[in-house]
Each structure stands twice: as C-alpha cells, then as structure tokens.
C-alpha positions in Angstrom: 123.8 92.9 34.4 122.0 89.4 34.1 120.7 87.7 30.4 117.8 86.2 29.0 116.9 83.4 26.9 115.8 84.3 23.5 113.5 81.5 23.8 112.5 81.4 27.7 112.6 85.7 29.2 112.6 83.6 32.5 115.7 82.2 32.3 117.9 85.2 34.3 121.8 84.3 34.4 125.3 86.4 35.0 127.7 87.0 32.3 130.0 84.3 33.5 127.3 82.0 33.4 126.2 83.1 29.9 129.6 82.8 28.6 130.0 79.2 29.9 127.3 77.7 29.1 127.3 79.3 25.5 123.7 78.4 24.5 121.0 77.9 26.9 119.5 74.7 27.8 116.4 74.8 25.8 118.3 76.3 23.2 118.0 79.8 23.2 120.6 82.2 23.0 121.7 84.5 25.9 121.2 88.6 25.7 120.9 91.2 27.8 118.1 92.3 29.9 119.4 95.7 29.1 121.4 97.4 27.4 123.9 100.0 28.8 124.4 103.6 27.6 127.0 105.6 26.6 126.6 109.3 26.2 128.5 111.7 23.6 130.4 112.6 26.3 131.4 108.8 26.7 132.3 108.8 23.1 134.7 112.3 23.3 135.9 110.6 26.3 137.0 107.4 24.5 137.8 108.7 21.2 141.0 109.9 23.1 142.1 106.4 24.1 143.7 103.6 22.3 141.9 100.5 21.5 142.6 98.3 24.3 141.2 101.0 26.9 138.0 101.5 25.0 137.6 97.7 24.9 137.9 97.6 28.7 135.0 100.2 28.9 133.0 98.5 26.8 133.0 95.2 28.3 133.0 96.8 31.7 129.6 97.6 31.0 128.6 94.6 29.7 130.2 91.9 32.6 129.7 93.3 35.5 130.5 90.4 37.8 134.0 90.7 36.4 136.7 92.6 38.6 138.1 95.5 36.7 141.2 93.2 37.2 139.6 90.5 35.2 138.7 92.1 32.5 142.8 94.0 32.5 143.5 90.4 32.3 141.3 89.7 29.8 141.9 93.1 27.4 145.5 92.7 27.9 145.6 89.3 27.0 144.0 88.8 23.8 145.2 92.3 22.1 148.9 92.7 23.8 151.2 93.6 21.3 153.1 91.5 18.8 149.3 89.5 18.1 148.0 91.6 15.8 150.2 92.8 12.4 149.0 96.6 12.8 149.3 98.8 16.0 146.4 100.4 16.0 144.3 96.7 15.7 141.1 97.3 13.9 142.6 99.6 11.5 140.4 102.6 9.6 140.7 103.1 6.0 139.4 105.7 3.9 138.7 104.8 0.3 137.1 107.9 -0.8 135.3 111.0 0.9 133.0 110.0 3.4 133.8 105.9 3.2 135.6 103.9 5.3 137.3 100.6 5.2 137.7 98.9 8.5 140.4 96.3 8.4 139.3 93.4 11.5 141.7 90.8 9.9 145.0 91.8 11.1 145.1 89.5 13.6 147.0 85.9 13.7 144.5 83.9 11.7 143.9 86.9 9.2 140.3 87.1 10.1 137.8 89.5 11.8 137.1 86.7 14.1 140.5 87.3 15.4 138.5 90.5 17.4 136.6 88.5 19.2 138.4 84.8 20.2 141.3 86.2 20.6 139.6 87.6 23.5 137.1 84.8 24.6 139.6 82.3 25.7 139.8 84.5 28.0 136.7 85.4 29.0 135.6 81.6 29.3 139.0 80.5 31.7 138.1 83.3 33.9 133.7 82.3 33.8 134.5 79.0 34.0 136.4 79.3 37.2 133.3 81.4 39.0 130.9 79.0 37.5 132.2 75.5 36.4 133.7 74.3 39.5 136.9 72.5 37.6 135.0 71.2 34.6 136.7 70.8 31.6 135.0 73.2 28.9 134.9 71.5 26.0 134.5 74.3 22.8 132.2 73.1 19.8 132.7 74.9 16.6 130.8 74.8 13.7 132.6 76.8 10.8 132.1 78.1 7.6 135.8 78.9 7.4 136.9 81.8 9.5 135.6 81.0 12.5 137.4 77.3 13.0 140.9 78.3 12.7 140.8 81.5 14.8 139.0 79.7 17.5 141.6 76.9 16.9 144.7 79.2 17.3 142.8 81.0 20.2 142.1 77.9 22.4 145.3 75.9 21.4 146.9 74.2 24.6 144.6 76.4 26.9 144.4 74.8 29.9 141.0 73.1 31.0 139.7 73.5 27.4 139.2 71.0 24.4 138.4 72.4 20.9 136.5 70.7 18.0 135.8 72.4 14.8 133.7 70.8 11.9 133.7 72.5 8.6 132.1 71.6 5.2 134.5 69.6 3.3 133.6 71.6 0.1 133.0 75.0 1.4 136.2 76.5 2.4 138.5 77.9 0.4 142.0 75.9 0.0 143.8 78.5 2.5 141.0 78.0 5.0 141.0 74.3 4.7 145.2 74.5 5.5 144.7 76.4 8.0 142.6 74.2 10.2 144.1 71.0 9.5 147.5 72.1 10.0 146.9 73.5 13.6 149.1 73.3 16.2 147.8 72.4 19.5 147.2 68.9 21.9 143.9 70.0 22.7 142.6 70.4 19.4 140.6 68.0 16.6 139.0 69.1 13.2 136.8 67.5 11.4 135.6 67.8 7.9 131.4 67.0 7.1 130.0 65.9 3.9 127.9 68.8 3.4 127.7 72.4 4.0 127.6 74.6 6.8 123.8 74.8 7.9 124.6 70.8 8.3 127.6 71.7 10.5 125.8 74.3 12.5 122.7 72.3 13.1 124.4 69.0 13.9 126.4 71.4 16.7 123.2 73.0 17.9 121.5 69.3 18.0 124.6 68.3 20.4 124.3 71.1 22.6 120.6 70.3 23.9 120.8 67.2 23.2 120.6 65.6 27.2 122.2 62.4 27.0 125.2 63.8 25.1 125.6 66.1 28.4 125.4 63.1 31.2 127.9 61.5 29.0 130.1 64.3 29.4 129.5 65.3 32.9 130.3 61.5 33.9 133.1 62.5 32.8 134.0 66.1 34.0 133.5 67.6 30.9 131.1 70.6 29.4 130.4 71.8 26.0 131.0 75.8 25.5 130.9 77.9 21.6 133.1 79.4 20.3 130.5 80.6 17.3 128.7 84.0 17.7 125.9 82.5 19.6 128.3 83.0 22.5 127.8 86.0 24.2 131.3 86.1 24.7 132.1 86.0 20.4 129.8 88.5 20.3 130.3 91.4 22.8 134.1 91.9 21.5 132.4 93.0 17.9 130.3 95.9 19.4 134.0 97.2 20.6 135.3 97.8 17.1 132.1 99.9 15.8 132.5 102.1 19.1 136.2 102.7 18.5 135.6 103.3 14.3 133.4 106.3 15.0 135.9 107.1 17.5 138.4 107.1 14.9 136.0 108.7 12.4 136.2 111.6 14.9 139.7 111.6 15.2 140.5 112.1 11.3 138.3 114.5 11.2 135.4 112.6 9.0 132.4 113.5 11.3 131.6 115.6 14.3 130.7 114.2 17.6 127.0 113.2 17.4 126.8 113.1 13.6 125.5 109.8 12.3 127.4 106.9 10.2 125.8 104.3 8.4 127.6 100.9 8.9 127.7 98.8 6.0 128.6 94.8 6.8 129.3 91.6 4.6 127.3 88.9 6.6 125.9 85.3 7.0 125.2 84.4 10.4 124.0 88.1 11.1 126.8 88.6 14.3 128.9 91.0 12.8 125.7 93.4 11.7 124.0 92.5 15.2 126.9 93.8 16.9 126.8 96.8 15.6 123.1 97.1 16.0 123.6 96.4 19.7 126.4 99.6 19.2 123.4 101.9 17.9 121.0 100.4 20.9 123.8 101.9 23.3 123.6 105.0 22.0 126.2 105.1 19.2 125.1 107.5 16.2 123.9 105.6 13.4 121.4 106.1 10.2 121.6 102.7 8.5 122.7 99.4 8.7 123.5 97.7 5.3 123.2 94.0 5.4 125.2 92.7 2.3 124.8 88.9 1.3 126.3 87.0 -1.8 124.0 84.9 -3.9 122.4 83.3 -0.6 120.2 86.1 -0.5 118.1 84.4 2.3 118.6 87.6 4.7 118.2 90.2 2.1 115.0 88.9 1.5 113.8 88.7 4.7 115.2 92.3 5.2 112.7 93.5 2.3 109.6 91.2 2.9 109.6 90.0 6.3 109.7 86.2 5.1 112.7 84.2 6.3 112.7 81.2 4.0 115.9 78.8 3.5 113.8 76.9 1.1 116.1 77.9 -1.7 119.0 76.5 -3.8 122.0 76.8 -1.5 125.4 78.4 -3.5 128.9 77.5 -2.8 130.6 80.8 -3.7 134.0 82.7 -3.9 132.7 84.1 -0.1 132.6 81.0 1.7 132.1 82.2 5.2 129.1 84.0 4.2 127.1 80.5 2.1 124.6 80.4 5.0 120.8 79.8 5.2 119.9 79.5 9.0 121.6 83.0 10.2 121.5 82.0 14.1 122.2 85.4 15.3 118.7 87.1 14.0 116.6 85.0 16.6 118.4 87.7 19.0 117.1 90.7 16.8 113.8 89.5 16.8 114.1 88.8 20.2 114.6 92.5 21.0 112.3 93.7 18.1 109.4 92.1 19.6 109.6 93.5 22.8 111.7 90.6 24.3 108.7 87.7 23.5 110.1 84.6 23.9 106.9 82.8 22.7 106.7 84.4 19.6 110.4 83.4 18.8 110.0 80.1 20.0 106.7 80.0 17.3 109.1 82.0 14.7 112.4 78.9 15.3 109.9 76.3 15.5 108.3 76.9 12.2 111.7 77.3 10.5 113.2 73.9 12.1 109.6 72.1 10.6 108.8 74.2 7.1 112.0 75.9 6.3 110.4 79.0 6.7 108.2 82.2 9.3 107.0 85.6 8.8 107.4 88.2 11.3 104.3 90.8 12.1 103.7 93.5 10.6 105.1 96.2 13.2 108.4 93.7 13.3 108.7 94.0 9.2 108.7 98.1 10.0 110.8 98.5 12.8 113.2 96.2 10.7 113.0 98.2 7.6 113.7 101.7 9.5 116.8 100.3 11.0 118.3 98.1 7.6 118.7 98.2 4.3 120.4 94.7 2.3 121.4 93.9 -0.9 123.3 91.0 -2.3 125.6 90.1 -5.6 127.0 87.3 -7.5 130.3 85.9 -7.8 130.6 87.7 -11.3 129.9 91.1 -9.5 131.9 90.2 -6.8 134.9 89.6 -8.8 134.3 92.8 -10.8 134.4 94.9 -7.7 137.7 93.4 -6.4 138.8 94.5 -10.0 137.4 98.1 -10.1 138.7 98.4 -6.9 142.1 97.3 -6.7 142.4 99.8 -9.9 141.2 102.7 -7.9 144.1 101.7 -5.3 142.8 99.2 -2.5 142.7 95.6 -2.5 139.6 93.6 -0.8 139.2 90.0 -0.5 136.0 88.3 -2.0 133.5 89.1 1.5 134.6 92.6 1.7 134.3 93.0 -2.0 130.9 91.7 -1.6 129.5 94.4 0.9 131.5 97.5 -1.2 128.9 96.5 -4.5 126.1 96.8 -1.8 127.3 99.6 -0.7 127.5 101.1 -4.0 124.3 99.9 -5.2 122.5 102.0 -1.5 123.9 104.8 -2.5 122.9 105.0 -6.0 119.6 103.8 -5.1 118.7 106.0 -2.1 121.4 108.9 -2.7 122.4 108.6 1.0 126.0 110.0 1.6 126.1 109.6 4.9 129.4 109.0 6.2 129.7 105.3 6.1 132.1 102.3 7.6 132.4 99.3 5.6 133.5 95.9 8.0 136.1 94.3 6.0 136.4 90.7 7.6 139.4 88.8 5.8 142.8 89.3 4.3 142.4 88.7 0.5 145.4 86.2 0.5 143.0 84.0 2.3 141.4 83.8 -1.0 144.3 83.9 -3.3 142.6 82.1 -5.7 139.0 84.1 -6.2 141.2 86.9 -5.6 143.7 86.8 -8.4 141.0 85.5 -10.9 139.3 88.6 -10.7 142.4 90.7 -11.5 144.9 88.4 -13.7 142.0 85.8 -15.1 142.1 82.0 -14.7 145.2 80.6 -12.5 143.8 77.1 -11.6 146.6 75.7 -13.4 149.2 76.8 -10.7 148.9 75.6 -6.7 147.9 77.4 -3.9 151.5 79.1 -2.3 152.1 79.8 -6.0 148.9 82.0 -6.2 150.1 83.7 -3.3 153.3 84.9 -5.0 151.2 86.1 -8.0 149.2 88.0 -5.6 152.0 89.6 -4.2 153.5 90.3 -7.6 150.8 91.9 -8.7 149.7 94.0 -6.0 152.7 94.2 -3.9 150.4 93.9 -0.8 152.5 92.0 1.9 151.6 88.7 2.7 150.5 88.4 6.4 153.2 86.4 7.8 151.2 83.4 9.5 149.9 82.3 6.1 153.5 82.6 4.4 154.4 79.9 7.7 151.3 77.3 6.2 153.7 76.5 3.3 155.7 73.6 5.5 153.5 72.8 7.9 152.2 69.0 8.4 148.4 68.3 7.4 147.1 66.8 11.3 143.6 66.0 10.5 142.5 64.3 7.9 139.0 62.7 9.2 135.5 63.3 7.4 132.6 61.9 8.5 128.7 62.2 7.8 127.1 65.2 8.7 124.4 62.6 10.5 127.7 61.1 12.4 128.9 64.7 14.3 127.5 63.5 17.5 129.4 59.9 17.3 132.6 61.4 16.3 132.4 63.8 19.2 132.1 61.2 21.9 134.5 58.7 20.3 136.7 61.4 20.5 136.1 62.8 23.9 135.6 59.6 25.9 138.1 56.8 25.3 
C-alpha cells in the first residue's frame, strides 16, 4: 500500500516513508490510496483474539512493507504487559443499555494518546532504518496537553530520536503542565509558548516546510518527524481500538455481528473521530459519528453548515486538549470526501491560512451530514454532566464529560438508540481540579496533590499510579519563549 498527499495526489510514497517524514514536503498530510477491507467474517474472526493480535491485523493491512516480524516487534512493544494499568488495554464500559464507555487512558501517561505513541516509537525506529539512512529523527510536538507528555514518555532515551514539545503556557491543566516539565529523559526539551495551541501547532507546521530550517538540520544529520496525528503513524493505532470495541460489543453480548454502532467522540484536532471514520471506510458497521466539541464550537459548525471559520473568540476551558480552531486532521476528510482532489484542498487550506475561513460544495456539505452529527457544551454543562454522572455511578474527566452531554443531547433530538461507543480520552485525576469542582464546589484554596486526595476521598476511584509518582519529581524545563521565536529556539537547541 503506498500514500498520497492531501495537497499533491501525485506524491506516491510507502508507509515507512510516510511515517518518517511525518508531513509531506509541501505540506500535505499522508493517506492512503486505498483503503483495505475487512469482512464480517474478519470481524468474528478477531472478536476472538486479544487486543494485541487484532492490532497486528490491523496494521498488517495498513504497512505492508513491514515484515510480519516488524510489526510483532512493533505490537509487542508498545502494549506488552506491565504498560498499561488494565489487562484488557482499551477497556469497554457500559453505562446503561445500549452505551458504552471506552476507557483509552489506561496507559503510562493516563491519556488515549497512550494508544497510539506508545506504539509509534516504534514504528518510526523501524521506518527510519528502511528510509533515513542513519539520520537522526528529530520529533516536533505541538501539544494542547495530552499529546506532549505521552509522546515525551514514549520517545524518552530512544535511540537516534530527539523530542521537543511546545505547549501553551496557559492552556494545560496544572497536572498536564507537571507532567511535561518533569520528564525524564536526555533526549527530551519542552517548551512553554505565550499563546495558545493553534500558535503552537502553526509555528510547528511553519518549521516543518520551512526549507532552510531542513538544510540546517541535514548539515547536520538530523530530520524532523511528528509525533501529532498528522502522522500517519499517530493515527493508524486509533482505527485499532474502534475495530476491537465492536469486537468487544460482540463479545458481551451488546450487538450481533453486522449490526451497526454509532461512535460518539470528544474531539479538537478531528484524529480521534477520523480514525474511526477510516474504521467505517474499512467496512466496520457504523450509523453515526458524533463529533462533540466544548465551547470552540468551530467543527460543530462546520459539521451543520459546511463553513469552517476560526474567525471566533477562542475559549480556554476545563477541556484543554480539545481548545482548538485549526483541526489539522479534517484536510484528510475532505481529502477523501472530494474524491481525493488535491486542488480543491489546496484552495480550501489556502483560504483558511489567508481569511480564517472556506466553504466546502454542496455535495461535500451532504456526504458530510449523512456520515456526522456534532454538538458542543459549555464548561457549566460540562461540569454538570461530570456531576449527574458520577451520581449515577461512573466518574469522567472534563473531555469525556463533554461528548456524554452530546451524546445525550443526539439522542433526545433524533431518538436514535442505536448501540453507541463513547471514546473517553483521559483519566479525570488529570483534571483534579475541574473535576472536583463539579462534584464538591470551589477547591482553589487547596494545591494540586491535595486535590488529588479529595478526589480519591470522594470517589474512591484509584489514583493511576504514574501521576501519584509527579508529587516528588524535579521541574526540568522551565523556558518560555514567543510563539514568533519556536523556530529560533529549535535550532539553538539542536545545533550547538
């Protein structure tokens, strides 16, 4: 299987060189020219294996010039027991009849990005020996919180890597921000920006294409790779954990074989939800997919009208990881929507780089509006849900919160009962503080590890044991810098 650039169909490379490379060199992202298919018999078939054996499947399909020893390697590797705090890894949940919870964020950073770079490390050591020739790969991580630290923890002291994560100095919460800075590894730097997210992501992209930046580093035996979902290789490991819920589903007797589910998925860089899309292209059965946002509503309304415009106040909220405007990962939809046309995304990313803003045709708008449904709510409702819920006997963190109140809201507005899987991305002790508000009322008077203990008092939900280790641990990285001065601060520390 070889991908395309979202912004040049031409562009025809292997997985290994997809994964590499990360982004293309004109700055499109990598997909596939097709997608592989799995039958209901493929389903049955893996519905009776663990997760680790239908990972290997799936990614089988997916990187073909990978030996079936590679990818053992690779499976084995990132989800070999003792890494993640629950056996079965992305754990199933059922709340009430016909909804399911599905835990990602068992994993050492207590995140579902754990899924994915856990596994990506190595994917890139073993790409970057078929297509690098000894280069060092250096990894370039914009983060809204989640993303930093589990890429940190997955590339710490990885041989032939470097790692540098910049996250917006106000827009994590205080566990987030600990984790990062407090990270183990002589490979790895983090950086705070002043500003938010979009600034970090942009400034990132802007490094990636930018040439000079990439003879400097060359010079010097060094290439940039992602570790954000606009690597091929953060995003493949998602469409495993959709697969193996429906397999699940199966197994506890929830559906039939065949029978649809919607998926339901709190998102703001639209990878998680594309993932699962890109489940539904291979064949898995699915009615709906539910995009919920909080208060930066920018994909909900594009969902509903077809108009993607970031030209909007932007909200710091209790669901950090998801205060985005520039969702990266929807070029790919659109991509695939509109029949693989690289011109008209190129026309689509160029008019939101100069006016904030596109529309998408008419057709797109449909096709778009078959397949999704969105919604969105406030901190208030967020916090009320984590309430409501916790006293009907399940405790959610602020993101997962978010997409049950969407969830809720479908329902009552289309009656759909479909059997449905909500993604729930983080522990809630990441948020201990949003967390505990919403059941117990104002603790800003007490600090962070005390919150924790409150937490636990209350709910008498463990506490995942890497963030009870955070307590003691030194504070590395203390640099900020401008969100104009990302590309300095990468060089300075790179070449010295």
């Amino acid at each position: 299987m070889l991908y395309n650039s979202t912004r040049d169909s031409k562009v025809s490379v292997t997985s290994a060189k997809a994964i590499s490379k990360g982004i293309s060199s004109e700055g499109g992202l990598f997909v596939p020219e097709s997608f592989p298919q799995i039958t209901l018999d493929d389903i049955n078939r893996l519905s009776k294996m663990d997760y680790i054996n239908r990972a290997k499947y799936i990614l089988s399909l997916y990187l073909t010039d990978f030996t079936e020893d590679e990818i053992d390697y690779c499976v084995n590797g990132a989800y070999k027991k003792g890494k993640f705090e629950c056996d079965d890894i992305a754990h199933l949940v059922n709340i009430t009849d016909g909804c399911n919870i599905l835990e990602l964020w068992h994993g050492p950073t207590c995140a579902f990005k754990d899924m994915a770079l856990q596994l990506l490390p190595f994917l890139l050591t073993v790409a970057a020996k078929k297509t690098c020739g000894g280069k060092t790969i250096v990894i370039l991580v914009a983060t809204s919180g989640d993303t930093g630290k589990a890429a940190l923890e997955g590339f710490k002291d990885v041989p032939g890597t470097k790692i540098m994560v910049f996250y917006p100095e106000q827009g994590v919460s205080q566990m987030q921000k600990l984790q990062m800075c407090t990270q183990e590894g002589e490979n790895v730097s983090v950086f705070a920006i002043k500003g938010n997210f979009d600034d970090a992501q942009t400034g990132v992209k802007k490094i990636f294409t930018d040439k000079d930046v990439a003879e400097k580093l060359a010079e010097n035996n060094m290439m940039f790779s992602s570790a954000n979902s606009i690597n091929w290789g953060r995003l493949v490991p998602q469409i495993i954990y959709y697969v193996s819920a429906y397999c699940d589903m199966i197994n506890n007797n929830q559906i039939s074989l065949g029978d649809k589910i919607n998926i339901d998925v709190p998102t703001g860089n639209f990878g998680n939800i594309l993932a699962a899309y890109y489940a539904m292209k291979m064949g898995l059965p699915v009615n709906k997919l539910i995009c919920a946002s909080n208060a930066n509503n920018v994909l909900t309304d594009f969902i509903k009208t077809g108009t993607y415009d970031r030209n909007r106040h932007f909200y710091t909220t209790i669901s950090p990881s998801m205060d985005i405007l520039i969702s990266s990962n929807l070029e790919r939809l659109l991509y695939d929507l509109s029949g693989k046309n690289s011109d008209k995304v190129n026309k689509w990313m160029d008019s939101l780089n100069k006016t904030g803003k596109y529309t998408v045709d008419d057709d797109i708008k449909e096709k778009i509006s078959k397949i999704f449904a969105a919604g969105f709510c406030d901190d208030i409702q967020t916090k009320a849900t984590i309430k409501d819920m916790f006293d009907k006997g399940y405790l959610s963190d602020t993101h997962t919160a978010v997409a049950i109140k969407v969830y809720k809201d479908y329902v009552a507005d289309k009656n759909d009962n479909t059997p449905t899987v909500i993604a729930s991305t983080a522990s809630p002790y990441k948020f201990s503080s949003s967390v505990l508000e919403a059941l117990c009322g104002n603790c800003d008077d007490i600090s962070e590890f005390d919150k924790v203990n409150k937490l636990y008092e209350t709910t008498k939900m463990p506490v995942p044991k890497s963030l009870q280790k955070l307590k003691n641990k030194e504070i590395r990285f203390k640099i900020s810098c401008e969100k104009d001065d990302m590309e300095n601060t990468v060089l300075n520390e790179l070449i010295k």
